[in-house]
Every structure is written in C-alpha cells, then in structure tokens.
N, C-alpha and C positions, 0 to 999 in steps of 0.2 A: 493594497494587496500585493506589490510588489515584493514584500519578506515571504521566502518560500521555507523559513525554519517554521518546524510544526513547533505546536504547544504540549505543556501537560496540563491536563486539570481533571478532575476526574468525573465522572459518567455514572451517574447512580450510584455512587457512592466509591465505585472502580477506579484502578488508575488508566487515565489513558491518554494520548497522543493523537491531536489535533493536527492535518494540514490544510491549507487551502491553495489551490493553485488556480490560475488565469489560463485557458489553456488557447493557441491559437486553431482550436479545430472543431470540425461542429458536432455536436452531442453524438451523433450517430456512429462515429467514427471513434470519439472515445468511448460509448458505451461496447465500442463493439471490444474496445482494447482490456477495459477491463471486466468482459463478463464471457471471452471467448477465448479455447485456450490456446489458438495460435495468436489472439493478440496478449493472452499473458505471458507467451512465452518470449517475449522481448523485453518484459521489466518485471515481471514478476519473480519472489524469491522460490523457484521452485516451479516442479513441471505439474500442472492443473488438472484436474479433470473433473466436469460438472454437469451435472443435471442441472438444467437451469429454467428450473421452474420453483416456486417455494415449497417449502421439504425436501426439495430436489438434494443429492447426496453429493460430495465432492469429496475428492481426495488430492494429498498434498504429497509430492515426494518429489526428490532429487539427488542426486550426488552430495553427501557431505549433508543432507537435510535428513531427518527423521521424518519418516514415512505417517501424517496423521489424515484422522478423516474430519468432514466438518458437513455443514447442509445449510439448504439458502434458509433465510430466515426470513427476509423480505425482497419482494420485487416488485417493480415497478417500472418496465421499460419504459422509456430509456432514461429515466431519469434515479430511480434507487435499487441498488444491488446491495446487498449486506448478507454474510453469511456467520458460521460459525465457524474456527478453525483450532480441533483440538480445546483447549481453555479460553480461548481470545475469542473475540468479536469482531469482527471487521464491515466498514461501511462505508461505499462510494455513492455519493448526493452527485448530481448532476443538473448544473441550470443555464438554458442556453443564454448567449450573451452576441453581442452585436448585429444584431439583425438573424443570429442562425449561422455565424460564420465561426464565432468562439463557443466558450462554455468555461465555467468556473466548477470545478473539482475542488467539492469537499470531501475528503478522506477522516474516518477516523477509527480507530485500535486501539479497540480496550483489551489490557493485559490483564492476564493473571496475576502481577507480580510489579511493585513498582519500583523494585532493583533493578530493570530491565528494560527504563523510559531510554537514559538515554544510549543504550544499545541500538534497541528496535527505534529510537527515532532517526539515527543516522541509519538504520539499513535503509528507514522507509525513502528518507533523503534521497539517499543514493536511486533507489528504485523509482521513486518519481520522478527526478533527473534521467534516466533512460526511458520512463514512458515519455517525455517530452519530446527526446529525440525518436525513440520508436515511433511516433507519430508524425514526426517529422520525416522520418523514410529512411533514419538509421536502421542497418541490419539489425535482426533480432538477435538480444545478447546479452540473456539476461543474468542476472549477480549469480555468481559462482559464491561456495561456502567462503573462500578466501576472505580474510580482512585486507582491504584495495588499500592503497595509498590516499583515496578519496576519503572511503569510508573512516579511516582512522582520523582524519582531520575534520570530520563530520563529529566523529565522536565526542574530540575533544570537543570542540563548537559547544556541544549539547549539553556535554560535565561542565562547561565555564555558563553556563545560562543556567545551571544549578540544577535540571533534571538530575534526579535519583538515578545511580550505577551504583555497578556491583556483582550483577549477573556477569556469568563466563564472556568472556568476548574471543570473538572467532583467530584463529591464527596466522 
C-alpha cells in the first residue's frame, strides 16, 4: 500500500479513478476531515457545504470553480460518505487500522467523461497529499484553481501510466 498513485478502471461500466491511502490518524479524525467543511476546507478542491445526512443536499463552489450542487448518497458514520457532485460520483470508505490509531482511505471518482482520468487524477493526488498534512496540523490550504508546479508533474505521472487525457487542463 505504500503507492499513493490512484488507478483507472472503471465502475459499472463508468470511468473512474481509484486511491487508496494508509493514513496515520484515527477514523474519527479523518472522517471528520472529510465529511465536515472546515475539515474540507484544508484539501478539498472547493469550498463545501452539506447536509450530512443521506439525501442530505450539498453544494460546491470556489474561486475559479463552477458553482455545482450534489446530495449524500450514502452514509454510514464513520466509516462511508459518498455523495453526488454535479455528473461525478464520489466515495470515501473508511477502515480503522492499528489498533484505532490509523485508518486506510479508500477514495473513489467516477467521472463523467474518461478524457478527464488523468486531469482529475492528479488534482485528486495533489488534494490527498494536503489532506495528509492537513491532518497532520498543516494550516488549512486548500487547491487553488491554479495548475501548481506539483500538480503538473502529477499530471504528466498520470499521462506516462497511460490514463486517458484530453479534457482542458487548468492554467
């Protein structure tokens, strides 16, 4: 589990984009990171807002983001959040590990569109690399529209392992 590059393969027949991460913190602590939106506001692409019950209603928007809506789809404290957002699908699996002191983060995003794997799989890179330090107790600081220095060499990563590009890529 030590490879933190996500996958493609796809999801009911969707395309979509696998990660799995090791994380050193205990479920409680990352569920809270990613189903609350001061903790998504430190790695998440975009500022949250959510009903966080199922059907519960969410909305995405940010600087440089298009403003979409989405709604939970499934819950299951604290171990599955999955919601809708705009055409995508998103879902964070949760299972504690070392006695209750880790947890392993499974992430996955299905797109609408598989021009767009290895885009959305380097933003998701990048964004899970600041939730690790945002758990760690880096200030909250999450992806600007900008294409980073990071995220471009994420990019390319993701176009040399053969993920499908082609969607617009940020500036």
């Amino acid at each position: 589990m030590a490879e933190k590059h996500g996958t493609y393969e796809p999801v009911d027949g969707r395309p979509a984009l696998r990660f799995e991460r090791r994380l050193a913190h205990p479920i409680d602590a990352v569920w809270r990171a990613v189903t609350e939106p001061a903790g998504l506001a430190g790695w998440f692409p975009g500022a949250v807002t959510v009903d966080l019950r199922l059907g519960g209603r969410m909305t995405f928007a940010d600087e440089g983001f298009t403003s979409q809506e989405g709604k939970v789809t499934e819950l299951d404290p604290p171990r599955v959040f999955a919601f809708s957002w705009g055409e995508d699908d998103l879902r964070f699996e949760l299972e504690p590990t070392d006695g209750g002191e880790g947890c392993v983060l499974r992430f996955t995003h299905v797109i609408d569109a598989g021009d767009r794997a290895a885009r959305d799989a380097a933003g998701w890179h990048v964004c899970l690399d600041l939730l690790e330090r945002h758990l760690a107790g880096a200030p909250a600081t999450g992806p600007g529209p900008e294409a980073t220095e990071e995220w471009r060499r994420r990019y390319a990563e993701y176009r040399s392992r053969g993920l499908p590009a082609g969607a617009p890529v940020p500036e």
